[in-house]
N, C-alpha and C positions, 0 to 999 in steps of 0.2 A: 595358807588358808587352813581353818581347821572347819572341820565337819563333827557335827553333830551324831550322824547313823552311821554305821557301817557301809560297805555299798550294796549289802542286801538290802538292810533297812532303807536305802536311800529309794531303791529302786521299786521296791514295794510301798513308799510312800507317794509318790509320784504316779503308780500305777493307780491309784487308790482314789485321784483327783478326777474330775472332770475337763474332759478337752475343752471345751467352750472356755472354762476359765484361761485360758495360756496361749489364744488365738493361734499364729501361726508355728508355733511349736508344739512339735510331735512327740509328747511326753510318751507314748506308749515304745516308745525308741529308745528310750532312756535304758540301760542296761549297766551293769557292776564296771562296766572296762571306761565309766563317764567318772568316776571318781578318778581320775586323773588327766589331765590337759595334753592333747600331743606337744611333742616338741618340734617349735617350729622349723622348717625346711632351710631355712636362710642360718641358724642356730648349728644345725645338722652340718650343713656346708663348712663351719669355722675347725670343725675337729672329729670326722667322720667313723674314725678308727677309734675313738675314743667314745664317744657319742652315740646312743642306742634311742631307739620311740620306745616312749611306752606298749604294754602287752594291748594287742587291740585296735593301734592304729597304724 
């Protein structure tokens, strides 16, 4: 996936919106450590010593 902002810019784009618009999503949670996906636990499990989370999760 490529991104457009940085994850300041991301973050302070999203800050910048309106809750109402994004219903049950709490954009104001959004923070720099959301540009990247944890890796999943099941994923973790195939090679643990090898295999790190991203910073954040």
């Amino acid at each position: 996936m490529v991104r457009n902002y940085s994850a300041e810019e991301l973050v302070k784009y999203f800050h910048s919106k309106k809750q109402e618009d994004y219903g049950n999503a709490k954009i104001r949670n959004i923070s720099t450590k959301d540009r990247f996906f944890p890796i999943p636990y099941d994923e973790y499990k195939l090679n643990p010593e090898k295999m790190y989370q991203n910073p954040g999760y």
